[in-house]
PDB file of N, CA, C and O in Angstrom, chain B, residues numbered from 101:
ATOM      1  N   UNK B 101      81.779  58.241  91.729  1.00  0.00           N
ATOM      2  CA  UNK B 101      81.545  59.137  92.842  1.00  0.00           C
ATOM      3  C   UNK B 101      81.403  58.293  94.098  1.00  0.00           C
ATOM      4  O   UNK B 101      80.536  57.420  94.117  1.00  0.00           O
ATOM      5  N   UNK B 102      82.309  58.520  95.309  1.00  0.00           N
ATOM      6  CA  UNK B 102      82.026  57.628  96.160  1.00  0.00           C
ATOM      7  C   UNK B 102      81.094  58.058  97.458  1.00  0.00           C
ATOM      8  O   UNK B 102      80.514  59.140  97.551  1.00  0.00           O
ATOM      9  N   UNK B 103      81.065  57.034  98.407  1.00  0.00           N
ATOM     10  CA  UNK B 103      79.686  57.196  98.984  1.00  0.00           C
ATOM     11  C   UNK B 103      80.336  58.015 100.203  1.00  0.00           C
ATOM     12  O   UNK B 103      79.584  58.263 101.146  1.00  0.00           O
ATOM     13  N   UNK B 104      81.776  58.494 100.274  1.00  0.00           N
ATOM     14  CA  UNK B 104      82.393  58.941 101.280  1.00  0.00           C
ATOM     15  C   UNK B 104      82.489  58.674 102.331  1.00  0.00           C
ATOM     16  O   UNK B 104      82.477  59.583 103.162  1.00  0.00           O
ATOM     17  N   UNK B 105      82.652  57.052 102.822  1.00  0.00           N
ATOM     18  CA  UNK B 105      82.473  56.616 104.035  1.00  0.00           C
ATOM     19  C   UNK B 105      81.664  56.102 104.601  1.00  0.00           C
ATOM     20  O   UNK B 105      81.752  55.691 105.758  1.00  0.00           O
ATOM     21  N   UNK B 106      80.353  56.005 103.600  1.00  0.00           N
ATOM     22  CA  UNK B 106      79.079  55.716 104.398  1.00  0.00           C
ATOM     23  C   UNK B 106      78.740  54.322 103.745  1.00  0.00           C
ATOM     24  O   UNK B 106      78.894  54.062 102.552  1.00  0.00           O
ATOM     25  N   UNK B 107      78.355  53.643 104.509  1.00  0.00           N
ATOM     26  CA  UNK B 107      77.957  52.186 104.300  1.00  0.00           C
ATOM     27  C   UNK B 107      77.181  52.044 102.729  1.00  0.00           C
ATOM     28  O   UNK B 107      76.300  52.826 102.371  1.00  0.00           O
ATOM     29  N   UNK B 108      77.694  50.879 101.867  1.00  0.00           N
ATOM     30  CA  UNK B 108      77.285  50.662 101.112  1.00  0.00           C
ATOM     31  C   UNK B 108      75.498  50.171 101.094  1.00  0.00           C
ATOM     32  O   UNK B 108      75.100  49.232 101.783  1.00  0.00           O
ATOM     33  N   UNK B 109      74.853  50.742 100.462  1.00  0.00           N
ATOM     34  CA  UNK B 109      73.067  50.533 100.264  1.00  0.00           C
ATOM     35  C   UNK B 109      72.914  48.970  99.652  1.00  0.00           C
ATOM     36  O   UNK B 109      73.672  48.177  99.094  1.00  0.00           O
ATOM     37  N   UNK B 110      71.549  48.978 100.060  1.00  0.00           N
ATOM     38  CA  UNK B 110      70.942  47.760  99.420  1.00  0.00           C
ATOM     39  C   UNK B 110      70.290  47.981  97.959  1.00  0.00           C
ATOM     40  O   UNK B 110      69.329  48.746  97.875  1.00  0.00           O
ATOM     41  N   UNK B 111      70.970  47.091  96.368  1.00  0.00           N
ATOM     42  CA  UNK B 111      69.727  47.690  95.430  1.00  0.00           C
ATOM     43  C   UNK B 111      69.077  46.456  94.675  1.00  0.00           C
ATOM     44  O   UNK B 111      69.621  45.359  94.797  1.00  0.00           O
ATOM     45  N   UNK B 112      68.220  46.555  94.093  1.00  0.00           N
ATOM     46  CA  UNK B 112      67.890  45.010  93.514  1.00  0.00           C
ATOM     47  C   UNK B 112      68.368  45.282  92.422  1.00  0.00           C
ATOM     48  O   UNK B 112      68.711  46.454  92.271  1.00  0.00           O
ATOM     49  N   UNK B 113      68.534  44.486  91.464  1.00  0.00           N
ATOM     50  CA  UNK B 113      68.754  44.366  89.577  1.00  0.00           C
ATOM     51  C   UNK B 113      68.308  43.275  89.318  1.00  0.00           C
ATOM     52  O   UNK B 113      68.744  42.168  89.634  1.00  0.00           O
ATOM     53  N   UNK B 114      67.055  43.669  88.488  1.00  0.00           N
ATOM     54  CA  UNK B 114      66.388  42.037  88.367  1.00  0.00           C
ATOM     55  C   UNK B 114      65.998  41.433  89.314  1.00  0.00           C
ATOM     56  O   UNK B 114      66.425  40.300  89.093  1.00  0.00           O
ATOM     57  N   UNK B 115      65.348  41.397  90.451  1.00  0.00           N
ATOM     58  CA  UNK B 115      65.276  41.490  91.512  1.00  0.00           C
ATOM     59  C   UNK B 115      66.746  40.369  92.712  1.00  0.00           C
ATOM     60  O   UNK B 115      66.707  39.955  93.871  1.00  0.00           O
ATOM     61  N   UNK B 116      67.902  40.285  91.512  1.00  0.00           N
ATOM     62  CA  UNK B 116      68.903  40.180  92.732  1.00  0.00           C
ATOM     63  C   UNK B 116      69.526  41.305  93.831  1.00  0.00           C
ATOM     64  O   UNK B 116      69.484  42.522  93.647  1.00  0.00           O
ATOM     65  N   UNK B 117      70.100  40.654  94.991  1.00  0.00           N
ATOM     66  CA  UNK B 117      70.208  42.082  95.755  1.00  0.00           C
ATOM     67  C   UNK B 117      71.740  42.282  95.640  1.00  0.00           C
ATOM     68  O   UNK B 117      72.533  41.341  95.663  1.00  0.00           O
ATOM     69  N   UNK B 118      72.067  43.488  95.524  1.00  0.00           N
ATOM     70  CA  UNK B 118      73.905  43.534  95.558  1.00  0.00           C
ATOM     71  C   UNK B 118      74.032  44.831  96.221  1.00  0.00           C
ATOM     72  O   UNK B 118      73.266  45.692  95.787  1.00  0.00           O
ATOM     73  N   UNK B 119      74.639  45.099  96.955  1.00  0.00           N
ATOM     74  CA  UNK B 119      75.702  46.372  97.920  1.00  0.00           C
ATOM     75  C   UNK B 119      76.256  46.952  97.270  1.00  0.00           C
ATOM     76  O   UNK B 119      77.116  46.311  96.665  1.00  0.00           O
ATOM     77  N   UNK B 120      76.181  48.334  96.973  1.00  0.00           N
ATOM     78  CA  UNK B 120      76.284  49.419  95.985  1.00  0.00           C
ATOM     79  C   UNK B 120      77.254  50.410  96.924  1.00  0.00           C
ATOM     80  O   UNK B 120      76.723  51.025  97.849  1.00  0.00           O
ATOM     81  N   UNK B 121      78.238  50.507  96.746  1.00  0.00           N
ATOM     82  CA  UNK B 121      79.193  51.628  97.538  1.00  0.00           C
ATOM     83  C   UNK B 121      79.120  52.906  97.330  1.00  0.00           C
ATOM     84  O   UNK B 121      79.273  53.872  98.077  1.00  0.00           O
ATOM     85  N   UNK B 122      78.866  52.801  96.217  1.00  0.00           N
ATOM     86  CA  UNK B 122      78.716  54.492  95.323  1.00  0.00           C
ATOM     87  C   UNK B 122      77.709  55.051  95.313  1.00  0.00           C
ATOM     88  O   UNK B 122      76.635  54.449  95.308  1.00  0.00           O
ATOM     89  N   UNK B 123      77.843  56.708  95.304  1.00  0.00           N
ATOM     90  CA  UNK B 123      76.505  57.861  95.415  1.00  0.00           C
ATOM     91  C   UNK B 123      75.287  57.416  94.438  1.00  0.00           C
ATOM     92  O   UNK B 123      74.074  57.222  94.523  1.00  0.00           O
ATOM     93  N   UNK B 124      76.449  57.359  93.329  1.00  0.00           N
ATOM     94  CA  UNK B 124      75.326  57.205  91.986  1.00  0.00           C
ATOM     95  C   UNK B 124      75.457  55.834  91.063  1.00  0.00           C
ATOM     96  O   UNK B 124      76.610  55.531  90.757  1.00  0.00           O
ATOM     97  N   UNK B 125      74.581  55.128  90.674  1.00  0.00           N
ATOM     98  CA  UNK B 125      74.903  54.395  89.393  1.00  0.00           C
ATOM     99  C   UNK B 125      74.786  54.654  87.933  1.00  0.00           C
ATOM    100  O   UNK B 125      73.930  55.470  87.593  1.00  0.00           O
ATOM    101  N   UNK B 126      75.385  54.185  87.181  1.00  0.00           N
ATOM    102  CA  UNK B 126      75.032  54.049  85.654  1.00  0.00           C
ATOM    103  C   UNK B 126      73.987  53.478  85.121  1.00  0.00           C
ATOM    104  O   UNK B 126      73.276  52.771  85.835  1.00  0.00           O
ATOM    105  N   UNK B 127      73.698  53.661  83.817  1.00  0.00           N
ATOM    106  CA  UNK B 127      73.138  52.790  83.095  1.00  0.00           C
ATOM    107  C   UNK B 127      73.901  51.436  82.439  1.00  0.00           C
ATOM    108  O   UNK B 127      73.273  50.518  81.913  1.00  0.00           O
ATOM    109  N   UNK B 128      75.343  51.478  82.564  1.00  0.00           N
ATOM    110  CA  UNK B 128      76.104  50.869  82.012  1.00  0.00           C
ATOM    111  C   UNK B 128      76.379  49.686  82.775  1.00  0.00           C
ATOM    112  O   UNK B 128      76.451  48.494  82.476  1.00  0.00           O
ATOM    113  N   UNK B 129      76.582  50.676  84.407  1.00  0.00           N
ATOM    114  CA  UNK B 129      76.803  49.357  85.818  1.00  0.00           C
ATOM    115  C   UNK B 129      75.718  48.317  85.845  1.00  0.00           C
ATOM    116  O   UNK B 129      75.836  47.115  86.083  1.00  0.00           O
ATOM    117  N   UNK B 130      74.836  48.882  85.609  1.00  0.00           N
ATOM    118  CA  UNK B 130      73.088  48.617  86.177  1.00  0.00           C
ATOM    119  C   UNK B 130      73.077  46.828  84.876  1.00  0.00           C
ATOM    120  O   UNK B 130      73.078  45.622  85.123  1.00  0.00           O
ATOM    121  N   UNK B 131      73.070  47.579  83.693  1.00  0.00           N
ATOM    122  CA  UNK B 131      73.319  46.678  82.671  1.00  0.00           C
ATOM    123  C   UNK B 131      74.242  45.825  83.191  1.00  0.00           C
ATOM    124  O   UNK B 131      73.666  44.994  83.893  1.00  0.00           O
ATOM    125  N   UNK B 132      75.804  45.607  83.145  1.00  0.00           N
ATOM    126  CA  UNK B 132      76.624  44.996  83.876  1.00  0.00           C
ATOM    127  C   UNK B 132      75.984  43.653  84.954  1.00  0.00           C
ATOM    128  O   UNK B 132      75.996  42.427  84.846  1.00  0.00           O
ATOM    129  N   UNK B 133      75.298  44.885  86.296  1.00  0.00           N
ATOM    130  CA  UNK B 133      74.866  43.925  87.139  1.00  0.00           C
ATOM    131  C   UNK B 133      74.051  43.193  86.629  1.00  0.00           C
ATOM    132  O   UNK B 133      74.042  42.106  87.206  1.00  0.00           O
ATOM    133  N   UNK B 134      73.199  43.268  85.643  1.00  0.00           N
ATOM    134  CA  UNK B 134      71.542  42.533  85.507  1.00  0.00           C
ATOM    135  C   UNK B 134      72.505  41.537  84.295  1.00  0.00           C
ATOM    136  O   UNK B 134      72.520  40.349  84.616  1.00  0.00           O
ATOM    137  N   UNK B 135      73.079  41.775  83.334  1.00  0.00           N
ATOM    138  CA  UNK B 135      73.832  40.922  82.719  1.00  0.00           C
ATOM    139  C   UNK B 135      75.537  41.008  82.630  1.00  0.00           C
ATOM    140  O   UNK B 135      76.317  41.654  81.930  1.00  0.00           O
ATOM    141  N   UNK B 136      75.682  40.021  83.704  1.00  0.00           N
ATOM    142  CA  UNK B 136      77.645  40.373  82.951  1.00  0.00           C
ATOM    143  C   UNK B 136      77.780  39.132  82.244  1.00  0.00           C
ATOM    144  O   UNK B 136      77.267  38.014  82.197  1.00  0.00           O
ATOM    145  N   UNK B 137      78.946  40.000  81.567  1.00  0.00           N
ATOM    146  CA  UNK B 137      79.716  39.143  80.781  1.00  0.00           C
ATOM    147  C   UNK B 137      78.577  39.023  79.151  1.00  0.00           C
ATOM    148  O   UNK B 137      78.872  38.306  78.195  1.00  0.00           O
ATOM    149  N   UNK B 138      77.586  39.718  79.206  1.00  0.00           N
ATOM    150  CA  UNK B 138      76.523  39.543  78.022  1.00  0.00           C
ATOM    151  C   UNK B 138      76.550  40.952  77.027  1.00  0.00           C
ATOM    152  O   UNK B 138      75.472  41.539  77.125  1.00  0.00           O
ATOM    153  N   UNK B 139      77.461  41.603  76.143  1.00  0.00           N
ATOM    154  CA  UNK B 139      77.296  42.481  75.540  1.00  0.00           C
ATOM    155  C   UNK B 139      76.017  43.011  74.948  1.00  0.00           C
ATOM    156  O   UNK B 139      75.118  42.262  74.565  1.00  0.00           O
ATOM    157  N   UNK B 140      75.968  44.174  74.893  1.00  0.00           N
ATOM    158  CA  UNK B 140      74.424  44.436  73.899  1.00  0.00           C
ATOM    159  C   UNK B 140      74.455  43.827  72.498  1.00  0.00           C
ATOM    160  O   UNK B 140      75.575  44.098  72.065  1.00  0.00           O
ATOM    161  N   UNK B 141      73.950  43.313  71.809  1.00  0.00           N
ATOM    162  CA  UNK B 141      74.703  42.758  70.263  1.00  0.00           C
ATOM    163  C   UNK B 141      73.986  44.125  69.811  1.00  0.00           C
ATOM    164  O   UNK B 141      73.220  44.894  70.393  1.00  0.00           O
ATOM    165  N   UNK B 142      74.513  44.104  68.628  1.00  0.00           N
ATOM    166  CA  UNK B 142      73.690  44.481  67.317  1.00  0.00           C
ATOM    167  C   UNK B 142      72.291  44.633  67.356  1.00  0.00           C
ATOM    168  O   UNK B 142      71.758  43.691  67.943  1.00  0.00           O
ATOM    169  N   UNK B 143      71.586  45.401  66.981  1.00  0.00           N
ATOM    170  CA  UNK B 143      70.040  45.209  66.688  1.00  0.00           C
ATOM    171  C   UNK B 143      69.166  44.524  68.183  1.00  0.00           C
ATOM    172  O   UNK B 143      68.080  43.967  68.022  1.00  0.00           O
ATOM    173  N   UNK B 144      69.758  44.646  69.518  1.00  0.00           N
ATOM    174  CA  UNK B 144      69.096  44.882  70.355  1.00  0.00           C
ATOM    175  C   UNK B 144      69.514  46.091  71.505  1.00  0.00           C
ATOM    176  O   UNK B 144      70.587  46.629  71.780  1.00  0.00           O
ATOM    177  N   UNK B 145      67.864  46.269  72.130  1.00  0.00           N
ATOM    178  CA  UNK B 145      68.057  47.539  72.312  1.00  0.00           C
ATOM    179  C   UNK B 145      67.922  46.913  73.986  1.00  0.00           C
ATOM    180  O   UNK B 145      67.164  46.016  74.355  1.00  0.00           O
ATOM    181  N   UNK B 146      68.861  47.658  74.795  1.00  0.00           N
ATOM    182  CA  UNK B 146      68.645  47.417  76.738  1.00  0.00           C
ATOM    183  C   UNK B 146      67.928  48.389  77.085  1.00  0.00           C
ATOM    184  O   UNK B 146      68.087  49.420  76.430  1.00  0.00           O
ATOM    185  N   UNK B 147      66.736  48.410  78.402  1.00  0.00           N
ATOM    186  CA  UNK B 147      65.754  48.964  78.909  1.00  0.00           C
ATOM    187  C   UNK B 147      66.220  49.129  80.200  1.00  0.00           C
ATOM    188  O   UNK B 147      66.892  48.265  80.763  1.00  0.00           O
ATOM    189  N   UNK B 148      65.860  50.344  80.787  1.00  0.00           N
ATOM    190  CA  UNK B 148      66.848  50.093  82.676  1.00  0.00           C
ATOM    191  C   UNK B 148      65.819  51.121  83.184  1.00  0.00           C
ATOM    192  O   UNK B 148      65.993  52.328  83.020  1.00  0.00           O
ATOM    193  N   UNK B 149      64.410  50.444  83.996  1.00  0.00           N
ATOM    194  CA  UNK B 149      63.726  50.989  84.794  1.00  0.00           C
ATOM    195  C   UNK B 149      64.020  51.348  86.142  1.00  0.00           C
ATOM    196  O   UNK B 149      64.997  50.720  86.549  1.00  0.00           O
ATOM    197  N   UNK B 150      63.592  52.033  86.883  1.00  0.00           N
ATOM    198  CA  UNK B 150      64.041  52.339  88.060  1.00  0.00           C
ATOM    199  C   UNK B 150      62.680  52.685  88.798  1.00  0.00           C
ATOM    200  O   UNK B 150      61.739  53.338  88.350  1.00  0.00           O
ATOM    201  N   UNK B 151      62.834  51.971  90.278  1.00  0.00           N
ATOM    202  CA  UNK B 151      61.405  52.627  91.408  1.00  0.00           C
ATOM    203  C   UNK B 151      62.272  52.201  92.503  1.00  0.00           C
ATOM    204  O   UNK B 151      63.159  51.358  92.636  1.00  0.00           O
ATOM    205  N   UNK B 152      61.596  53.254  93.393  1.00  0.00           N
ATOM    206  CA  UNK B 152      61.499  53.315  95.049  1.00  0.00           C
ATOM    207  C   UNK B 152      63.003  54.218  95.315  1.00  0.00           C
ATOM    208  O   UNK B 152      63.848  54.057  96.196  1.00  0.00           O
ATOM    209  N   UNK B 153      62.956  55.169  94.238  1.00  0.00           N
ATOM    210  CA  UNK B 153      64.242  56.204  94.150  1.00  0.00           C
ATOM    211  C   UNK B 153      63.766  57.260  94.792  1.00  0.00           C
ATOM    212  O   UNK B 153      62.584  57.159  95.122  1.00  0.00           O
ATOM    213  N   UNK B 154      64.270  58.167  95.053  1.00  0.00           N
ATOM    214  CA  UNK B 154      64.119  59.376  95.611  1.00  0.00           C
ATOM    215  C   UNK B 154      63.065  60.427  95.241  1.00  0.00           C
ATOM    216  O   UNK B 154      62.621  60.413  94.093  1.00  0.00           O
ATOM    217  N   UNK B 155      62.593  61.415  96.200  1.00  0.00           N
ATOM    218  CA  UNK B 155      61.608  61.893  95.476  1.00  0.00           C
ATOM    219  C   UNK B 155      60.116  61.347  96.075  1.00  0.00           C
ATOM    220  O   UNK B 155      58.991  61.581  95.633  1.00  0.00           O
ATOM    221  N   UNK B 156      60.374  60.831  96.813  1.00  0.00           N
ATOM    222  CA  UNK B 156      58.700  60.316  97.018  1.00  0.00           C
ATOM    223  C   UNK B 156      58.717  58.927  96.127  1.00  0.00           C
ATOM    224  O   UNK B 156      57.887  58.917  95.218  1.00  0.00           O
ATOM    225  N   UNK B 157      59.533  57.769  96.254  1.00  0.00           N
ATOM    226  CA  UNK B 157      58.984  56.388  95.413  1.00  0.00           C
ATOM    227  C   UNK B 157      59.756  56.994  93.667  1.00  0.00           C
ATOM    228  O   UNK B 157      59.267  56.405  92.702  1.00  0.00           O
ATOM    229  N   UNK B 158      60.581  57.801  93.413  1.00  0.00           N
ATOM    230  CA  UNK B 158      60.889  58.736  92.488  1.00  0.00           C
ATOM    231  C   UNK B 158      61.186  57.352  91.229  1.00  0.00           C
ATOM    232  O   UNK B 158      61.964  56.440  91.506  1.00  0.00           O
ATOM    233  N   UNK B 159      60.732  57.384  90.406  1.00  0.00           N
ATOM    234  CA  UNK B 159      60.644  56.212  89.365  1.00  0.00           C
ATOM    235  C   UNK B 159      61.252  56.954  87.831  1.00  0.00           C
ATOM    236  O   UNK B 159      61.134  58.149  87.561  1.00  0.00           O
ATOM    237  N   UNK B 160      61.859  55.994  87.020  1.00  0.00           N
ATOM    238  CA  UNK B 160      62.075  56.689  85.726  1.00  0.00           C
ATOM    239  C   UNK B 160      62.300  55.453  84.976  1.00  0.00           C
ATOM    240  O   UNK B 160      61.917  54.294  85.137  1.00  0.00           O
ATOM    241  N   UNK B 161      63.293  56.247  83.805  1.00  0.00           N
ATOM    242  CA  UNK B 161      64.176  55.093  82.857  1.00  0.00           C
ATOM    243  C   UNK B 161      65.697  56.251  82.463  1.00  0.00           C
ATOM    244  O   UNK B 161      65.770  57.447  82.181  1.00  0.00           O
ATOM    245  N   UNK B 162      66.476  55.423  82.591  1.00  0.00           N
ATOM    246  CA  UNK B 162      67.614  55.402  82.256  1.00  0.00           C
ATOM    247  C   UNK B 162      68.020  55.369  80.698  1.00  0.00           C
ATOM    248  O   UNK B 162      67.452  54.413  80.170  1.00  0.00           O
ATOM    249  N   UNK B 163      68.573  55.873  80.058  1.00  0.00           N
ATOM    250  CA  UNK B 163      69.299  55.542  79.007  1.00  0.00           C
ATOM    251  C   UNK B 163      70.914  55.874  78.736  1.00  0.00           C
ATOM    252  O   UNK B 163      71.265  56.997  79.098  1.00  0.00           O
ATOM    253  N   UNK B 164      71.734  55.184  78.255  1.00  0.00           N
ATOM    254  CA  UNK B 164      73.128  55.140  77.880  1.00  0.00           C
ATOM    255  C   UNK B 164      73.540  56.503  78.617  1.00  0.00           C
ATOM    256  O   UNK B 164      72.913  57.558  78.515  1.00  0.00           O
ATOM    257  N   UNK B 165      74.511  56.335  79.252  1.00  0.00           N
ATOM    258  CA  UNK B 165      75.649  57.402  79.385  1.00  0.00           C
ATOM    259  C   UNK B 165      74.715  58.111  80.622  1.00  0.00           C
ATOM    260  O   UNK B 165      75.300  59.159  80.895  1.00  0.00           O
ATOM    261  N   UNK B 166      73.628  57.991  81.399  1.00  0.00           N
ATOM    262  CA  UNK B 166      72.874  58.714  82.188  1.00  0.00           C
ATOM    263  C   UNK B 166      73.280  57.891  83.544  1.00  0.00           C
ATOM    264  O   UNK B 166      73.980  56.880  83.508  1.00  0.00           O
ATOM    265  N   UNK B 167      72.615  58.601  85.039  1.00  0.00           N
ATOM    266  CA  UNK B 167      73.707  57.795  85.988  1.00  0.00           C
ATOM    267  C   UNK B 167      71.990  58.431  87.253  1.00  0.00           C
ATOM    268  O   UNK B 167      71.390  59.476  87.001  1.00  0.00           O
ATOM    269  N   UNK B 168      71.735  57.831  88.025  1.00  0.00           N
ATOM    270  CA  UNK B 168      71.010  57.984  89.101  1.00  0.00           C
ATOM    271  C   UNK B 168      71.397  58.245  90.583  1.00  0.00           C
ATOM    272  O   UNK B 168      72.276  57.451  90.917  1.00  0.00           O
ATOM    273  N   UNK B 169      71.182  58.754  91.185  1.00  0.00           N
ATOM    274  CA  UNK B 169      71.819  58.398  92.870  1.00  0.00           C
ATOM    275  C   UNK B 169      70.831  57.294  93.442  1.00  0.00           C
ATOM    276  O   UNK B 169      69.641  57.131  93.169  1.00  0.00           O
ATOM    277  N   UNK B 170      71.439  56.760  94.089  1.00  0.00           N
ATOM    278  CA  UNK B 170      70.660  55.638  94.794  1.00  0.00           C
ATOM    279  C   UNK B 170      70.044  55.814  96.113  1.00  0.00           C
ATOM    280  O   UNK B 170      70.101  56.899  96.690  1.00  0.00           O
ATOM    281  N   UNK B 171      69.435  54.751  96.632  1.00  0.00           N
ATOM    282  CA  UNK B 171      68.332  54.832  97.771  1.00  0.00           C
ATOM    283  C   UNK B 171      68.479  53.370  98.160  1.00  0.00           C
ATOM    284  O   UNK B 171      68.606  52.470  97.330  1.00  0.00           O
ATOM    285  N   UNK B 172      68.452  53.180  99.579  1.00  0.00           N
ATOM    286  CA  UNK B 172      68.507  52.152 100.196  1.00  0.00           C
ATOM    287  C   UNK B 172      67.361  50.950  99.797  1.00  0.00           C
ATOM    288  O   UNK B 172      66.369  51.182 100.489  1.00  0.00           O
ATOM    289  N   UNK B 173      67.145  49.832  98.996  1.00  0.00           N
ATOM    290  CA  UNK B 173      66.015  49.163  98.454  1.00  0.00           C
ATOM    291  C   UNK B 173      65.856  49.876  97.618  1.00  0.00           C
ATOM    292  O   UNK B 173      64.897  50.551  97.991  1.00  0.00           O
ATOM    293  N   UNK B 174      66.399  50.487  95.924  1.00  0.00           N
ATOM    294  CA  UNK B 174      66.369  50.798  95.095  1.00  0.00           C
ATOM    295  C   UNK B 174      66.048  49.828  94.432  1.00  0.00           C
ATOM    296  O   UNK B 174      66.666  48.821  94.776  1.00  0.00           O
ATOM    297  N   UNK B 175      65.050  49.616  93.282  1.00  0.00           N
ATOM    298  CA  UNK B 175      64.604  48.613  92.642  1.00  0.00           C
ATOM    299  C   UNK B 175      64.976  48.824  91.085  1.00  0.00           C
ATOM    300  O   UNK B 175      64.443  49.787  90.535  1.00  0.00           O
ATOM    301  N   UNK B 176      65.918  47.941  90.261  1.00  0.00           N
ATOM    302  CA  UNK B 176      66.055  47.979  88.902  1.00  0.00           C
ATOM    303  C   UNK B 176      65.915  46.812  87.963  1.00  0.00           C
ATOM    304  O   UNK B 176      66.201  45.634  88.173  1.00  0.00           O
ATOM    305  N   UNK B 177      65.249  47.570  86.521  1.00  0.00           N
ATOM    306  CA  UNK B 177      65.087  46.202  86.229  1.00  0.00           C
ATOM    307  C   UNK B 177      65.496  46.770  84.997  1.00  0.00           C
ATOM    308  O   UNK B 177      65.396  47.915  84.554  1.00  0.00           O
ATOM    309  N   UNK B 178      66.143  45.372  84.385  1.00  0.00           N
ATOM    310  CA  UNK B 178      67.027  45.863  83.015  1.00  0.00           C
ATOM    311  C   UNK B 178      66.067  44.602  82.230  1.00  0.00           C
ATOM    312  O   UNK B 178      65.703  43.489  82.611  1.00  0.00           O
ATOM    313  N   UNK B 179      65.878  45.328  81.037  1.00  0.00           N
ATOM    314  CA  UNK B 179      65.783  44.440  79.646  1.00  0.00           C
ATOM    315  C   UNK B 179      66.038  44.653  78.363  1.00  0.00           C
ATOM    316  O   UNK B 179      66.038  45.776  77.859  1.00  0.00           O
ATOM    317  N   UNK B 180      66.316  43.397  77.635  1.00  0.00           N
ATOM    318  CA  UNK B 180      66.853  43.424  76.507  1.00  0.00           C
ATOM    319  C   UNK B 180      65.789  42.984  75.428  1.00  0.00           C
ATOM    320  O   UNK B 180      64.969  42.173  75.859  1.00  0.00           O
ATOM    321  N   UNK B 181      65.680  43.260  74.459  1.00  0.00           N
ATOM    322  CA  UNK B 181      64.916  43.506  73.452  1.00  0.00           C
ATOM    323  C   UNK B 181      65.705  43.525  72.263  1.00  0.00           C
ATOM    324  O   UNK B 181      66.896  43.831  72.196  1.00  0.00           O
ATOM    325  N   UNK B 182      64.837  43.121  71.183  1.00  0.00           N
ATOM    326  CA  UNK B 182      65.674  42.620  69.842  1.00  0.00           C
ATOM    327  C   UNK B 182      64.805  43.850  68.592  1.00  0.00           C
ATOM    328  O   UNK B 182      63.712  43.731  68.039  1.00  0.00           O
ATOM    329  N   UNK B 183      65.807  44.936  68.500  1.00  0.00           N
ATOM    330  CA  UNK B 183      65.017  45.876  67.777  1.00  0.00           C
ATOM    331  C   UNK B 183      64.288  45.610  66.350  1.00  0.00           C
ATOM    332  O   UNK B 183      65.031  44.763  65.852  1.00  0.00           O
ATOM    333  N   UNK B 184      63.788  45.729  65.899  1.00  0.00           N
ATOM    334  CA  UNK B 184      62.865  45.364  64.700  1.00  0.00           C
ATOM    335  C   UNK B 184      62.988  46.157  63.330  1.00  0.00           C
ATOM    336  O   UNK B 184      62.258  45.868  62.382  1.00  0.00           O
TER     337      UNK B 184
END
């Protein structure tokens, strides 16, 4: 979904900063940004928090196949975990 013209936002991942063009992100992008090139293996599970989203500071979690709209200084943090 694109941002229709309007300047790409500021978001963190992990607290790096990257320019986001698009309305909304993934859970998939988000993953991507915080690890590329690092597949999920087997028997671990990825975590994708979110704050300073919409809504008043609007905070959650993400899981697979789910997608957020963004906010200028959107804060994400992805982790990986080794399921048990």
């Amino acid at each position: 979904m694109s941002n229709q013209g309007k300047p790409p936002v500021t978001i963190f991942v992990n607290t790096r900063e990257f320019q986001w063009p698009e309305k909304q992100i993934s859970y998939e992008q988000i993953y991507n940004l915080a690890f590329p090139n690092e597949p999920v293996n087997d028997g671990d599970v990825a975590r994708i928090e979110y704050s300073r989203g919409h809504n008043g500071g609007g905070g959650g979690t993400l899981h697979p196949g789910e997608s957020v709209n963004v906010k200028e200084n959107m804060v994400f943090d992805a982790y990986v975990t080794v399921r048990s």
